[in-house]
NUKEVO-124551 format. One record per residue: residue number from 0; residue in three letters; x, y, z of N, C-alpha, C in turn. Coordinates in steps of 0.02 Angstrom, whole numbers, plus 50000, padded with zeros to 5 digits. Example, Ala and Ser with C-alpha at 12.3 -4.5 7.8 and 13.67 -1.06 7.14 Angstrom:
# NUKEVO-124551
PT|0|ALA|50660|49716|50390|50615|49775|50390|50660|49835|50390
PT|1|SER|50642|49888|50354|50684|49947|50357|50645|50002|50394
//
This chain:
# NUKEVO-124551
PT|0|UNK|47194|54209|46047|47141|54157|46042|47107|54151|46110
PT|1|UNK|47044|54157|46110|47001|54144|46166|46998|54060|46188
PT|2|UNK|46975|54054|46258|46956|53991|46277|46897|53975|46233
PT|3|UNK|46929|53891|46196|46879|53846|46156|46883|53854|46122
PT|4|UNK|46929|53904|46088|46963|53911|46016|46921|53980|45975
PT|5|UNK|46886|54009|46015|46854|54079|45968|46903|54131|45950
PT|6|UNK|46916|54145|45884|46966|54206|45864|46960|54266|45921
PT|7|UNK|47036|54290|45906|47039|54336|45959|46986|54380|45923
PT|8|UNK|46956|54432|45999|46934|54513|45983|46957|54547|45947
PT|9|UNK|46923|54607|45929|46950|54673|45897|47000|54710|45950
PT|10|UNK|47054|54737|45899|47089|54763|45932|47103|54813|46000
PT|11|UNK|47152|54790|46053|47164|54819|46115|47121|54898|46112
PT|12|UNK|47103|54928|46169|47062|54990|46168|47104|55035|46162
PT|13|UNK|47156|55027|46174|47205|55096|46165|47283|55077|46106
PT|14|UNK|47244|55032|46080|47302|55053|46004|47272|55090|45941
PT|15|UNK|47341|55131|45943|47342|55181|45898|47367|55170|45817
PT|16|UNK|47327|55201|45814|47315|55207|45716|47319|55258|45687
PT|17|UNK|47348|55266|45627|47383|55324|45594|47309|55379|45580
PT|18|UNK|47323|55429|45584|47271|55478|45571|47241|55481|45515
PT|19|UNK|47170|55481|45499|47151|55501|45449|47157|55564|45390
PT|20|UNK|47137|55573|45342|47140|55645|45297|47085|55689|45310
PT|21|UNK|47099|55740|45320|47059|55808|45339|46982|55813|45282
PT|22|UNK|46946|55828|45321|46893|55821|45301|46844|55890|45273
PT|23|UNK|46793|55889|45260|46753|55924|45249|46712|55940|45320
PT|24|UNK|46671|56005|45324|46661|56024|45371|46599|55985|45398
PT|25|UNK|46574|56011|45442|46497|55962|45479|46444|55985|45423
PT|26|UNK|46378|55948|45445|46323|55971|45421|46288|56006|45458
PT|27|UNK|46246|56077|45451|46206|56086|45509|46141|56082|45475
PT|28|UNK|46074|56060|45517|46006|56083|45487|45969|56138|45490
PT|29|UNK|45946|56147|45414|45929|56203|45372|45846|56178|45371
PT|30|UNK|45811|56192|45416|45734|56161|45402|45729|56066|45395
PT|31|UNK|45795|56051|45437|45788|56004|45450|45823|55967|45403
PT|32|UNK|45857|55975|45352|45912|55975|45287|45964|55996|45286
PT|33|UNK|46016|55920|45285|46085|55963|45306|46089|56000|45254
PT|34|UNK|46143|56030|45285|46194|56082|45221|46259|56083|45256
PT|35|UNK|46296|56065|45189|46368|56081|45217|46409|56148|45227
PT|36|UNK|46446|56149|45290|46459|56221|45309|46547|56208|45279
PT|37|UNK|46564|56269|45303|46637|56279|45270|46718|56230|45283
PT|38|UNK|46737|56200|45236|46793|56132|45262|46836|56155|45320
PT|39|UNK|46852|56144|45366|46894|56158|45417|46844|56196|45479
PT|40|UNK|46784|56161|45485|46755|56196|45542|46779|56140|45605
PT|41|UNK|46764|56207|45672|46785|56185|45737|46750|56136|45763
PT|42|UNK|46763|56089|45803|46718|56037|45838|46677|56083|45919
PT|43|UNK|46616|56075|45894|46595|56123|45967|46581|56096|46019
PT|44|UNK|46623|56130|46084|46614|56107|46141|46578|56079|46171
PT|45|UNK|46487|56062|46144|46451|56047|46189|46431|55984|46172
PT|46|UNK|46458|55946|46106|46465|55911|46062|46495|55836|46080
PT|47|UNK|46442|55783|46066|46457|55734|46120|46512|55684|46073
PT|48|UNK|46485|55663|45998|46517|55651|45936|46493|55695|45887
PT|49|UNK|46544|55689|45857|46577|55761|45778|46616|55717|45749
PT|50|UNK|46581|55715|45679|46597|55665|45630|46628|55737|45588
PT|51|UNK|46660|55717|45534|46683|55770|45483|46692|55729|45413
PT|52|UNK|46658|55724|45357|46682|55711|45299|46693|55615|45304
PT|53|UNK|46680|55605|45335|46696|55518|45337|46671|55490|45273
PT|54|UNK|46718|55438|45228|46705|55405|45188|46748|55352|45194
PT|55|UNK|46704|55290|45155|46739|55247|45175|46721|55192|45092
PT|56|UNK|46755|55157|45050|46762|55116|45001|46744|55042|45022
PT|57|UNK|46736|55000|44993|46743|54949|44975|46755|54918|44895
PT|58|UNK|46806|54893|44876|46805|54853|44828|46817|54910|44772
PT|59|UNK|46824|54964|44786|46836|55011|44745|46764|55068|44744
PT|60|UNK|46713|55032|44761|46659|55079|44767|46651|55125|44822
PT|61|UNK|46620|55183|44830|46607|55213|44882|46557|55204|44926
PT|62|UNK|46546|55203|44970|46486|55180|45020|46472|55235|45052
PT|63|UNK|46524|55258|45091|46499|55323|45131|46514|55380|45107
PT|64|UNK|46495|55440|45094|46520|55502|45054|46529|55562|45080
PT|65|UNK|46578|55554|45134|46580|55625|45160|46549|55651|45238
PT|66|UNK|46502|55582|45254|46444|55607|45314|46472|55640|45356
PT|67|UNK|46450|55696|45375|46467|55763|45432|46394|55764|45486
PT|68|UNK|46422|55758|45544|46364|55794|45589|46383|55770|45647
PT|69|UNK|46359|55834|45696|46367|55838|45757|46291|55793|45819
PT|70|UNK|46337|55780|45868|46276|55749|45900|46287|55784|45983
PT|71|UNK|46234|55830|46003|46251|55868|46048|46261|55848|46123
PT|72|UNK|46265|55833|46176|46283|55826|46220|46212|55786|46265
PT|73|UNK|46207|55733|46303|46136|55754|46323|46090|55730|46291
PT|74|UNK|46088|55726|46214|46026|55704|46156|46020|55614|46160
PT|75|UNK|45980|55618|46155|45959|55533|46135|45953|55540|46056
PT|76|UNK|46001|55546|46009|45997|55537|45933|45997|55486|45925
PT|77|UNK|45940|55484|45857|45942|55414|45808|45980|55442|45750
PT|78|UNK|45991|55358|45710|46023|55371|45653|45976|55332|45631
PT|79|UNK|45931|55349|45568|45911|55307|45521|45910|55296|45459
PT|80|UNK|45898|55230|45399|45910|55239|45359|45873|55165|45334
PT|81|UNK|45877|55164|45283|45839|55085|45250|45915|55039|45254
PT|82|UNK|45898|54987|45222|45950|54924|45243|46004|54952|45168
PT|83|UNK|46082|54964|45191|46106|54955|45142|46141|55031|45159
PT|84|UNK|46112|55063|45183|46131|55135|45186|46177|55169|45202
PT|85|UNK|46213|55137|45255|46275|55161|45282|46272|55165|45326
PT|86|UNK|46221|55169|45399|46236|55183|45445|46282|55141|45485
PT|87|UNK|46280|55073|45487|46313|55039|45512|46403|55075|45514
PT|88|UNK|46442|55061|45423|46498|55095|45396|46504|55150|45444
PT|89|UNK|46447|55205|45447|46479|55262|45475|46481|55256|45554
PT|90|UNK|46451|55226|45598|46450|55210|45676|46532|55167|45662
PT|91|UNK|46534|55121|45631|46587|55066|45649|46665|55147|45642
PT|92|UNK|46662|55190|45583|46718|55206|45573|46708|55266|45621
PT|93|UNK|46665|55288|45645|46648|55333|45722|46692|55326|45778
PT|94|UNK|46684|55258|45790|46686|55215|45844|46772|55171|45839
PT|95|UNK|46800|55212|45786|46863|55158|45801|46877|55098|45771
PT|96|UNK|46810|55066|45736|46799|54985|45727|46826|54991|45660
PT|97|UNK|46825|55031|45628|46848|55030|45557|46861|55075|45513
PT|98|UNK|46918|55095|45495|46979|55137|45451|46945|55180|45400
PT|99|UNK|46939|55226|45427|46901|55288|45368|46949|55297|45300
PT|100|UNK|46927|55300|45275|46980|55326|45212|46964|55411|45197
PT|101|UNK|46932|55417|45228|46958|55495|45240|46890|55519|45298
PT|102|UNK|46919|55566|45315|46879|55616|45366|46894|55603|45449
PT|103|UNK|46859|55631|45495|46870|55628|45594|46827|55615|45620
PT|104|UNK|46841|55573|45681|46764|55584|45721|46799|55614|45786
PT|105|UNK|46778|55625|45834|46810|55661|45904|46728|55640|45940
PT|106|UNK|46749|55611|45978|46720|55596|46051|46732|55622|46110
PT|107|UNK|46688|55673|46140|46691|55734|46181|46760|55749|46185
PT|108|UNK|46785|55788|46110|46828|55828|46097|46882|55779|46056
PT|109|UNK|46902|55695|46096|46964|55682|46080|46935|55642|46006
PT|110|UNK|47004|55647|45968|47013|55624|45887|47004|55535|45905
PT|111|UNK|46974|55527|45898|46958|55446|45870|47042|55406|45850
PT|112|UNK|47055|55444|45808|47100|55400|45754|47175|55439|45781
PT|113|UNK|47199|55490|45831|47234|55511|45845|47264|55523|45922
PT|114|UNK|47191|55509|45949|47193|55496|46034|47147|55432|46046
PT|115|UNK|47156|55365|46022|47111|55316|46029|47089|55310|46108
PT|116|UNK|47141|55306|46158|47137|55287|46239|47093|55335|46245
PT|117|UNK|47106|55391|46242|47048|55445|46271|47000|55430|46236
PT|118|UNK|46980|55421|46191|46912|55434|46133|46880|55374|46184
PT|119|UNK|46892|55319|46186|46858|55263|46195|46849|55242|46254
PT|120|UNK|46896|55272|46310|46894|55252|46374|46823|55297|46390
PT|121|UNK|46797|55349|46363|46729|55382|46358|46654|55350|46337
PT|122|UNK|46687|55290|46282|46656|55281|46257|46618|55192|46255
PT|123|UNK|46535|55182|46241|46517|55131|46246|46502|55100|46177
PT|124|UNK|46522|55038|46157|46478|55032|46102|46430|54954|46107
PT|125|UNK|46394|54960|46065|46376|54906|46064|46353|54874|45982
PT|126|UNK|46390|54868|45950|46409|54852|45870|46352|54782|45855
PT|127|UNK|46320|54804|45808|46281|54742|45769|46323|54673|45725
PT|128|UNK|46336|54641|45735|46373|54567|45733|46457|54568|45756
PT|129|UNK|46452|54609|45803|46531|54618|45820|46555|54557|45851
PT|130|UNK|46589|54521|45834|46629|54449|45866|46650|54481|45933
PT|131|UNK|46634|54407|45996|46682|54440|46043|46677|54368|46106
PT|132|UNK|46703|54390|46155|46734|54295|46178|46688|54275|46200
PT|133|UNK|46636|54242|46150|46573|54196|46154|46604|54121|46204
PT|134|UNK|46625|54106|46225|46676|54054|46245|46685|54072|46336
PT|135|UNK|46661|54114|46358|46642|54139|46417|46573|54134|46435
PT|136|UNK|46563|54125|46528|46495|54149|46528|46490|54211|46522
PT|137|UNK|46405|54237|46552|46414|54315|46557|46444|54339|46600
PT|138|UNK|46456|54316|46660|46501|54347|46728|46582|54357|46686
PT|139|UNK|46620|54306|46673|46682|54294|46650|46692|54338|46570
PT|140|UNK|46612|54366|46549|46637|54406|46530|46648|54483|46531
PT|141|UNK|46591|54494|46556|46591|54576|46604|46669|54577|46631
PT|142|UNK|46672|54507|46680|46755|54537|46721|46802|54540|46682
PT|143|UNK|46797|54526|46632|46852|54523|46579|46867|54592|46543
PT|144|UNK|46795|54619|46532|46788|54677|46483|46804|54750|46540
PT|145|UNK|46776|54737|46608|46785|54771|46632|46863|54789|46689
PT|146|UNK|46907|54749|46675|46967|54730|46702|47025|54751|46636
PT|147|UNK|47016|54744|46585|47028|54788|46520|47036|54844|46519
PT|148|UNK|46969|54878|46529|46960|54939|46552|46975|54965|46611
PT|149|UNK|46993|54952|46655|47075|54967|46709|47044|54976|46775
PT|150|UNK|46963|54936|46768|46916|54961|46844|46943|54884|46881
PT|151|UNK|46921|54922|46946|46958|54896|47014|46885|54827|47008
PT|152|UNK|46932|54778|47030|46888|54729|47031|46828|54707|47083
PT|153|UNK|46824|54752|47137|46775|54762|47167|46718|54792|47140
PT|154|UNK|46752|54851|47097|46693|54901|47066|46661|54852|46997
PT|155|UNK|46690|54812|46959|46688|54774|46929|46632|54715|46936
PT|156|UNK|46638|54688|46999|46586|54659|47029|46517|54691|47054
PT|157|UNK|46518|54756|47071|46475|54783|47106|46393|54787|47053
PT|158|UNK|46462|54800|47001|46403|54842|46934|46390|54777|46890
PT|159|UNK|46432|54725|46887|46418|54674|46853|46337|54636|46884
PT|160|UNK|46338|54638|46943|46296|54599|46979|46215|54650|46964
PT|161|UNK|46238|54720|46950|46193|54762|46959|46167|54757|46865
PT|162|UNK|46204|54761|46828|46185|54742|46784|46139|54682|46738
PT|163|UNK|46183|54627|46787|46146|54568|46770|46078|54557|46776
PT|164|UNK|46063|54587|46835|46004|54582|46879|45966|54617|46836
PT|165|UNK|45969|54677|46817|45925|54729|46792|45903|54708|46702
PT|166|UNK|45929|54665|46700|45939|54649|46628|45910|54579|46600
PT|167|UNK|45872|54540|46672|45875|54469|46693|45914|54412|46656
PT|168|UNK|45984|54420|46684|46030|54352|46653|46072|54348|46726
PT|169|UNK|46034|54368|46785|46055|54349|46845|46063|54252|46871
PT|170|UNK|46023|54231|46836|45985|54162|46845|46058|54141|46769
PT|171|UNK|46065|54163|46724|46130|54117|46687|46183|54081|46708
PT|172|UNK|46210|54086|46764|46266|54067|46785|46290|54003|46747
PT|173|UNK|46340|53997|46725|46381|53905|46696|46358|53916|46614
PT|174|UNK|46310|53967|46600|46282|53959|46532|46342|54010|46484
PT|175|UNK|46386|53967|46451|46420|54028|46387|46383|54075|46359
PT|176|UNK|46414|54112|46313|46371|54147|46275|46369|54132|46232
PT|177|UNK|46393|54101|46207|46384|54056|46125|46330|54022|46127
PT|178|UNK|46287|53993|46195|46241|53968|46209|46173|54018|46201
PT|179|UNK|46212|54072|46240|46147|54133|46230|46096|54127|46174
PT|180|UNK|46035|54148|46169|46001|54152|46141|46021|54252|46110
PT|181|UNK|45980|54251|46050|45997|54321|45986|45993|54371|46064
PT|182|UNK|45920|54371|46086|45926|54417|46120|45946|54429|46186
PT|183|UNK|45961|54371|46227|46019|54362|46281|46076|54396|46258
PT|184|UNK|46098|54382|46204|46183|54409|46183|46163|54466|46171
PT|185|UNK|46114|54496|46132|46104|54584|46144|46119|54628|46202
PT|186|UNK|46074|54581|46260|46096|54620|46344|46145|54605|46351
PT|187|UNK|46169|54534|46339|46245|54532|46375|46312|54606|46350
PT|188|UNK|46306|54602|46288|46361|54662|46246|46312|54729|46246
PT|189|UNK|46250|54754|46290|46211|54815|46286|46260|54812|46379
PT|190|UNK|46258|54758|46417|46301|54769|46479|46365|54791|46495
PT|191|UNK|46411|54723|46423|46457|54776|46416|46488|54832|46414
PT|192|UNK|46432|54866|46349|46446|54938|46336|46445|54992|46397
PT|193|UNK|46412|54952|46456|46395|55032|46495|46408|54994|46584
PT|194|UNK|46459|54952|46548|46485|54958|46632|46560|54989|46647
PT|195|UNK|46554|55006|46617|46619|55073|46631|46617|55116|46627
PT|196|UNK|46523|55141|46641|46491|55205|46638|46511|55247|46604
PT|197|UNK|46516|55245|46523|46529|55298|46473|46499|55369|46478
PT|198|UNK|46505|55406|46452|46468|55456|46439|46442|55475|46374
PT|199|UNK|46445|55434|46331|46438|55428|46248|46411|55346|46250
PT|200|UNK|46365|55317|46236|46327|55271|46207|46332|55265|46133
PT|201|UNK|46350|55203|46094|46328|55202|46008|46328|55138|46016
PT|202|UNK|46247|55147|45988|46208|55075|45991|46187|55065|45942
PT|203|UNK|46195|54998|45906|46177|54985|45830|46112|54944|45826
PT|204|UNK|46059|54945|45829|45995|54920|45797|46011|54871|45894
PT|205|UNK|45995|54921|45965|45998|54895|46002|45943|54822|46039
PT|206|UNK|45887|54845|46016|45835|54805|46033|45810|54742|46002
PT|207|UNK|45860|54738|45926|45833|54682|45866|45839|54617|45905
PT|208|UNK|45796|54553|45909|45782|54522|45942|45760|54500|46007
PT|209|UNK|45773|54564|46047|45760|54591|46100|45668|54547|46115
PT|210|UNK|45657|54522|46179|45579|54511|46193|45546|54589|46197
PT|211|UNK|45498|54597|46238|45468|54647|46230|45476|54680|46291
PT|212|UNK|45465|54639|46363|45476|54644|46427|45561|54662|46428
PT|213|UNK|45601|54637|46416|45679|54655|46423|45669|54734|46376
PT|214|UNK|45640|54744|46323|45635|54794|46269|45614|54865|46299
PT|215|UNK|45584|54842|46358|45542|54900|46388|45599|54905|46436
PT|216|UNK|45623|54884|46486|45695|54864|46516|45742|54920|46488
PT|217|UNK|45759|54886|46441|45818|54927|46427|45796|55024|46397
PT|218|UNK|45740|55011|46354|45724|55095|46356|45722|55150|46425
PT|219|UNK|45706|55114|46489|45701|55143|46523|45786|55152|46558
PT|220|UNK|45832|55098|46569|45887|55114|46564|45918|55165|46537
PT|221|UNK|45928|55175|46447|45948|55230|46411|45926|55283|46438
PT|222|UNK|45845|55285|46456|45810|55346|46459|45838|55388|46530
PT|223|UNK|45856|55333|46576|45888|55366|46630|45950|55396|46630
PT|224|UNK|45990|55349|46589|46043|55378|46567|46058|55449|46545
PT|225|UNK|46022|55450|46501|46030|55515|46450|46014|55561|46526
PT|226|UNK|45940|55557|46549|45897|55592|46609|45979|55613|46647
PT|227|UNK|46007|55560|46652|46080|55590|46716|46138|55630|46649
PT|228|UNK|46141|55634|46603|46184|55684|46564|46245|55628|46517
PT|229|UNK|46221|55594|46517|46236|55538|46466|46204|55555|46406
PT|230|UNK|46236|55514|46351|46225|55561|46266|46213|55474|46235
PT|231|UNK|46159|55459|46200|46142|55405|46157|46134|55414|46079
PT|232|UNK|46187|55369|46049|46175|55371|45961|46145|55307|45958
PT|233|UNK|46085|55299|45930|46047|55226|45921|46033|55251|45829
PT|234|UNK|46048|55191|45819|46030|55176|45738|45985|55117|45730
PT|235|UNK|45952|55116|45688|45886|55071|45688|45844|55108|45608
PT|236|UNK|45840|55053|45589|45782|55060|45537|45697|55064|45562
PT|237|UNK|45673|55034|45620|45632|55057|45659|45588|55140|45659
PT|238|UNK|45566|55158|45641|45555|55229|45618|45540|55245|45698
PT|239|UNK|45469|55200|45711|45414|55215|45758|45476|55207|45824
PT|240|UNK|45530|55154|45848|45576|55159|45897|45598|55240|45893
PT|241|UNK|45626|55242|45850|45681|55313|45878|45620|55375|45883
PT|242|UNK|45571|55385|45842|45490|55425|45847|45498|55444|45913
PT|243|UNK|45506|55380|45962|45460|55390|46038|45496|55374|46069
PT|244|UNK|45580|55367|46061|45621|55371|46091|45695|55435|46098
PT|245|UNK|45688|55459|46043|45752|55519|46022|45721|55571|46036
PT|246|UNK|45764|55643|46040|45765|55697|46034|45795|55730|45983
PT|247|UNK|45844|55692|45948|45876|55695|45887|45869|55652|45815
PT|248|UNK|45880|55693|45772|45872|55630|45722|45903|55640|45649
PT|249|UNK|45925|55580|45644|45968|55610|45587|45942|55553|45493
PT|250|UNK|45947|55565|45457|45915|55531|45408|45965|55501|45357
PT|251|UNK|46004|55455|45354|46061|55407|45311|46021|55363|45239
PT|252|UNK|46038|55402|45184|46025|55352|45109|46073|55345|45073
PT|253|UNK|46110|55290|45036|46150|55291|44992|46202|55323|45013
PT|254|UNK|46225|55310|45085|46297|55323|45100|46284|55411|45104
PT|255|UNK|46228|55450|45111|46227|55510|45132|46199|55543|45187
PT|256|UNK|46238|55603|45219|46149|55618|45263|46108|55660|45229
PT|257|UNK|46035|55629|45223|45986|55667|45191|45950|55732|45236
PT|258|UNK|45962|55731|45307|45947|55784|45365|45970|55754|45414
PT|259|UNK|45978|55813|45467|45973|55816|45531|45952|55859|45570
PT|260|UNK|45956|55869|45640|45905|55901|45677|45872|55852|45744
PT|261|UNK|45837|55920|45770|45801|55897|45818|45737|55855|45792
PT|262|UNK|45694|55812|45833|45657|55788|45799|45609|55809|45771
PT|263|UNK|45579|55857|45786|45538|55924|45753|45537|55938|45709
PT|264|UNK|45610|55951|45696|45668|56002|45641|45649|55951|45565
PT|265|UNK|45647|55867|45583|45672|55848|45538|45584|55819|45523
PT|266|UNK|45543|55824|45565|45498|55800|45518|45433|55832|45520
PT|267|UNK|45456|55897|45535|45421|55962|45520|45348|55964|45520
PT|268|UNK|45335|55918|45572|45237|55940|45585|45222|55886|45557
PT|269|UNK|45245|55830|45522|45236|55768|45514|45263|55711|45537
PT|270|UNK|45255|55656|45524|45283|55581|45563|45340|55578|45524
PT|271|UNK|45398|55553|45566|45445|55543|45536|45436|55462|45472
PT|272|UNK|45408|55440|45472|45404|55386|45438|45381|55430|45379
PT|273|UNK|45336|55460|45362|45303|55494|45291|45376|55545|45288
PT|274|UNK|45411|55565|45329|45488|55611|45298|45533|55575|45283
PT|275|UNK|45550|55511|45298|45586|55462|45284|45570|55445|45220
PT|276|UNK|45503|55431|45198|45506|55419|45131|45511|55461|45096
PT|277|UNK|45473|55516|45087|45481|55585|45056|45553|55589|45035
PT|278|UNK|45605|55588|45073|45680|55584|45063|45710|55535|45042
PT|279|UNK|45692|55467|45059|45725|55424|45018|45725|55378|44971
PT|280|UNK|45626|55388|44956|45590|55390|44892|45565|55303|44900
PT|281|UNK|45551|55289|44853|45517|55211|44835|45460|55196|44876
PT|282|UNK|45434|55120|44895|45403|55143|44941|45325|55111|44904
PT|283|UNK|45311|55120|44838|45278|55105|44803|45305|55038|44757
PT|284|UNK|45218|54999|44729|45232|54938|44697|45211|54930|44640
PT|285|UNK|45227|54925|44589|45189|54941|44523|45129|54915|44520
PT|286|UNK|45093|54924|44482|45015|54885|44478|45024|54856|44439
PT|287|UNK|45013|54798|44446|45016|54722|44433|45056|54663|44425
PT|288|UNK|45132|54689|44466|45179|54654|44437|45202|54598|44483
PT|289|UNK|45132|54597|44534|45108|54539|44581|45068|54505|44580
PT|290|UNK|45040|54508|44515|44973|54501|44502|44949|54416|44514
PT|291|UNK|45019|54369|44506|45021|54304|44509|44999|54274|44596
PT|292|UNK|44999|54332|44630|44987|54330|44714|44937|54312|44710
PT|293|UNK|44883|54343|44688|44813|54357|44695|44783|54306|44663
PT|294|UNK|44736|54273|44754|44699|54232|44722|44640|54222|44652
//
């Protein structure tokens, strides 16, 4: 239990959880269309996350079906998809946050679900409604998150202060985060994620509430990132964000991937927004069945 009574966090960073079931192989793109390659393929070295076969249930239904794909080293990949789709499911069971019922992920090389300490001590996330000790300010909570993570409390301070600043919640001091405003608490847990200088970023719909001035802020952050050999997974329904921000891109409907690829690859001499629909259809409104709108 946190101070002021907020449920504890998600579980310690280095407890271990029974391994998942062997999966189906990756997807690679075929004109920008996965295709699945042969069950038991290798995770390749240059490979920042390698998903394999991940599925995951609820309630007896299936949600995710299998999703395979590699995210190469270096890339600023998006994941996108309409609301409902899975991407969230498949980042959370990526990332450790939640129990695949079958398939792997490996984060520059190590098994997720079989080497958690390694997978994650690599790794940043920053999860869309993830609970976490709102009951702190932002200082008390950086030192917290970053004292966890086993950094020397000097270095802890150095980057906290450097963070804050760059992020403007330098001026918060005495203010919780439960107080935070939507998009204050975005930077605060986008600070989190990357003060223990990961080398793997997975960011879930990072900018949603975000102002516009902090919005521009933080793209240029990522962008440096990646620029120094850092690897970004951003998911966002946003078409036009990941457009003019990725080098990668991957396309999530109905718990599937519909493509992946470079961004080229996947929307082949057109805007990714007209390939997005093309693939995941609708989109259109019948004629007249609004008709009660109209003045």
């Amino acid at each position: 239990m946190s101070p002021g009574g907020t449920p504890s966090a998600p579980a310690p960073l280095t407890q271990p959880v029974a391994q998942s079931s062997p999966a189906v192989g990756a997807a690679q793109p075929v004109g920008g269309v996965a295709a699945p390659v042969a069950e038991g393929a290798a995770v390749p070295d240059r490979t920042a996350l390698s998903i394999r076969g991940l599925r995951k249930s609820f309630d007896r239904t299936e949600v995710v079906h299998g999703i395979s794909l590699d995210v190469p080293r270096g890339s600023f990949y998006g994941i996108v998809g309409p609301n409902g789709a899975g991407k969230t499911t498949t980042l959370s069971m990526a990332t450790g946050l939640l129990r695949p019922d079958g398939g792997t992920a490996h984060v520059l090389g190590h098994d997720m679900w079989t080497e958690p300490g390694e997978a994650k001590a690599r790794l940043g996330v920053l999860a869309d409604g993830l609970r976490t000790f709102d009951r702190l300010t932002g200082r008390e909570l950086l030192t917290y998150v970053g004292l966890v993570r086993g950094m020397e409390p000097a270095m802890v301070e150095e980057r906290m202060e450097s963070l804050l600043s760059a992020l403007d919640l330098a001026d918060e001091d005495g203010k919780l985060v439960v107080d935070y405003s939507a998009g204050m608490t975005k930077k605060i847990l986008l600070a989190s994620a990357l003060l223990h200088a990961p080398r793997l970023l997975v960011l879930d719909e990072p900018l949603e509430a975000v102002d516009p001035v902090s919005a521009q802020v933080i793209r240029k952050i990522l962008t440096a990132y990646v620029s120094g050999g850092g690897t970004v997974v951003l998911s966002s329904h946003v078409m036009e964000l990941v457009e003019g921000l990725c080098s990668h891109v991957a396309i999530i409907a109905h718990g599937e991937l519909l493509a992946d690829g470079t961004l080229d690859e996947v929307r082949q001499g057109g805007s990714l927004v007209q390939t997005f629909i093309d693939l995941v259809g609708g989109g259109d409104v019948a004629e007249g069945s609004l008709s009660w709108l109209e003045s």
